[in-house]
C-alpha positions as CSV (number, residue, x, y, z in Angstrom):
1,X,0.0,0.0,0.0
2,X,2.9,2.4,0.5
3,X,3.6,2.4,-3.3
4,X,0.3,4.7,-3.3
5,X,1.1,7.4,-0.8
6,X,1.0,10.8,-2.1
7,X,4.6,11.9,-3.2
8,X,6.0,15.7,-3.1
9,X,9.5,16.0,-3.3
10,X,11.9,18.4,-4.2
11,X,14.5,17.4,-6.5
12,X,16.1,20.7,-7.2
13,X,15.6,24.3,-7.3
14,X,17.9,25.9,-9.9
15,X,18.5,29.3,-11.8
16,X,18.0,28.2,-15.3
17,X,18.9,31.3,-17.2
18,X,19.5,34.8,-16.8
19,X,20.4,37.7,-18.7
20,X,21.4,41.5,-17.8
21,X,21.0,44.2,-20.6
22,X,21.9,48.0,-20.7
23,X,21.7,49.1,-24.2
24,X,21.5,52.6,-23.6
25,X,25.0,52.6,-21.0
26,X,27.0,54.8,-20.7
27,X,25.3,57.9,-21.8
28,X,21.7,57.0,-20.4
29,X,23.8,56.5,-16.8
30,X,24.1,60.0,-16.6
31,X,20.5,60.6,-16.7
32,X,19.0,62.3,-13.6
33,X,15.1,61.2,-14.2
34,X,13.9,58.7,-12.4
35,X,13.4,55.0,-14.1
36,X,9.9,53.9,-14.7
37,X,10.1,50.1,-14.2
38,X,7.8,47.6,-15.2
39,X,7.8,43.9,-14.2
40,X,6.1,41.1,-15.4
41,X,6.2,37.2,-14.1
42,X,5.0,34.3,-15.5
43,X,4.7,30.5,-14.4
44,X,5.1,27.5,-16.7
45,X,5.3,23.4,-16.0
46,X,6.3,20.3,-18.0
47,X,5.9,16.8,-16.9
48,X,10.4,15.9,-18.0
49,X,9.5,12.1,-16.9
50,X,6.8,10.1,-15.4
51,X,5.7,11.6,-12.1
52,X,8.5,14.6,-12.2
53,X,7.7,18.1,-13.4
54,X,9.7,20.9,-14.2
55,X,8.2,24.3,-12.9
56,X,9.5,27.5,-13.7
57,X,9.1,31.2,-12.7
58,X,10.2,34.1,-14.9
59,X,10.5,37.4,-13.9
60,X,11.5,40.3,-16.4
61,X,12.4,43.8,-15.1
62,X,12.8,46.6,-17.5
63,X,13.4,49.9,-16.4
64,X,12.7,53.2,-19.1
65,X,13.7,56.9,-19.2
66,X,11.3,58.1,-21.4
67,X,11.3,55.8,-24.6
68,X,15.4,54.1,-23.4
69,X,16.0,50.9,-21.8
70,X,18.2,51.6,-18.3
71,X,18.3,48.4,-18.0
72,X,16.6,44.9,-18.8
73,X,16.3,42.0,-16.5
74,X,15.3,38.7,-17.5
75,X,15.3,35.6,-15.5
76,X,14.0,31.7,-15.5
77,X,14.2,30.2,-11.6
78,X,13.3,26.7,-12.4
79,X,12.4,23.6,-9.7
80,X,12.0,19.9,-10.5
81,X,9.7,17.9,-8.2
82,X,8.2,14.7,-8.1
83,X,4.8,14.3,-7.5
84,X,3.0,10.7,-7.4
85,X,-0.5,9.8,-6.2
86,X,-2.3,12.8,-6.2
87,X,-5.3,13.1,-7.2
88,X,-6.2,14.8,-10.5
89,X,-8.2,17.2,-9.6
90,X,-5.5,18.7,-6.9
91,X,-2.1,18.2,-9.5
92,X,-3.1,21.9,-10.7
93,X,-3.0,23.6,-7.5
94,X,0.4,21.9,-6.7
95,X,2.0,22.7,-10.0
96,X,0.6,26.2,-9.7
97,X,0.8,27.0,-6.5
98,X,2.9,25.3,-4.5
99,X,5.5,24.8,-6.8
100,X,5.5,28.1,-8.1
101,X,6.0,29.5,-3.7
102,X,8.6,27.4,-3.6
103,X,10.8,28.7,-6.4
104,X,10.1,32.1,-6.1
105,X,12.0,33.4,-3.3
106,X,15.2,32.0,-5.3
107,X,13.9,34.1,-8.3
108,X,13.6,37.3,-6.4
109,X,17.3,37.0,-4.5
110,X,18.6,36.1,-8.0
111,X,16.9,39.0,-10.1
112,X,18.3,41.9,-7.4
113,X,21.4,40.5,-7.5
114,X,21.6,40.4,-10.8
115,X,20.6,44.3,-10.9
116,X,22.5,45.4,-8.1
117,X,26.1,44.0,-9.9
118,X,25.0,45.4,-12.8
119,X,25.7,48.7,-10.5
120,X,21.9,49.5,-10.1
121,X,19.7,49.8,-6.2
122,X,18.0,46.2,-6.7
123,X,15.0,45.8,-7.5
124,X,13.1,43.5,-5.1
125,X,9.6,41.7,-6.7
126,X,7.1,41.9,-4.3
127,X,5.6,38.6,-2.5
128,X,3.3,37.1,-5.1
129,X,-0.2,35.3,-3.8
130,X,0.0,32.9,-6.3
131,X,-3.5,31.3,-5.0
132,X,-4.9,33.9,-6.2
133,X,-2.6,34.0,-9.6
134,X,-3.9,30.6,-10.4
135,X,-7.9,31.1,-9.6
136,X,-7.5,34.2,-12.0
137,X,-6.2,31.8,-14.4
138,X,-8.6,28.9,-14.0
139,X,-11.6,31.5,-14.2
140,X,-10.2,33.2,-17.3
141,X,-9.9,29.7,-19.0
142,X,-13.4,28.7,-17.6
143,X,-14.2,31.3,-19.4
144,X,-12.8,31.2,-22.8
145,X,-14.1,27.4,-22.6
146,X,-10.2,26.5,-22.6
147,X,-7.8,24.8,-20.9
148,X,-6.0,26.6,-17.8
149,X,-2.7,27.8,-18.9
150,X,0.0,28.9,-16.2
151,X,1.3,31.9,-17.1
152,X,0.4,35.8,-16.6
């Protein structure tokens, strides 16, 4: 019977890719404005092997004085757990919620580190409910008469 107990391991958590760009250096480092910086994040799974999923979390970061690019952050924080014996109805919740909490924190001490030795003040993502990401999600699909997907 033990071969059916619910399974939720972490394998690994693991920056996946990242990339600093500052197209606009020197000259636009001289600029007094203030940046306007926009953010977006997104969430995406893959089953890699039977009963083990990739999740990954992806933040980019762009910052603008008027119409040029300070800077531009991208990152992929990525975790691979194995999950067995769960039911079907919960395996979206756990790929998009809990696995998506657990990566996250990496993703945000990666992405203002990135930013602060790229000689900027980091920028720190704020806590994300992702409860609430993935209900937005799964109402937004309901909608649409289409399957959920994970990202924002």
């Amino acid at each position: 019977m033990a071969d059916q107990d619910p399974v939720f391991n972490i394998q690994r958590v693991y920056l996946k890719g990242a990339s600093l760009e500052q197209p606009n250096s020197p000259a636009i480092l001289l600029e007094q404005e203030q940046p306007a910086v926009d953010i977006n994040l997104g969430v995406n799974a893959e089953n890699v092997a039977e009963g083990v999923f990739e999740v990954t979390v992806t933040a980019t970061v762009q910052t603008k004085i008027q119409d040029k690019t300070v800077f531009l952050v991208e990152c992929q924080q990525a975790g691979i757990f194995e999950i067995r014996n769960i039911p079907e109805d919960q395996m979206g919740g756990i790929i998009g919620v809990a696995c998506p909490q657990i990566v996250y924190p990496y993703l945000r001490g990666n992405v203002a580190d990135l930013i602060q030795r790229g000689g900027f003040p980091p920028v720190h993502l704020a806590e994300i409910n992702f409860q609430a990401m993935y209900q937005q999600q799964q109402e937004a699909a309901a909608q649409e008469g289409g399957a959920a997907q994970l990202t924002q």
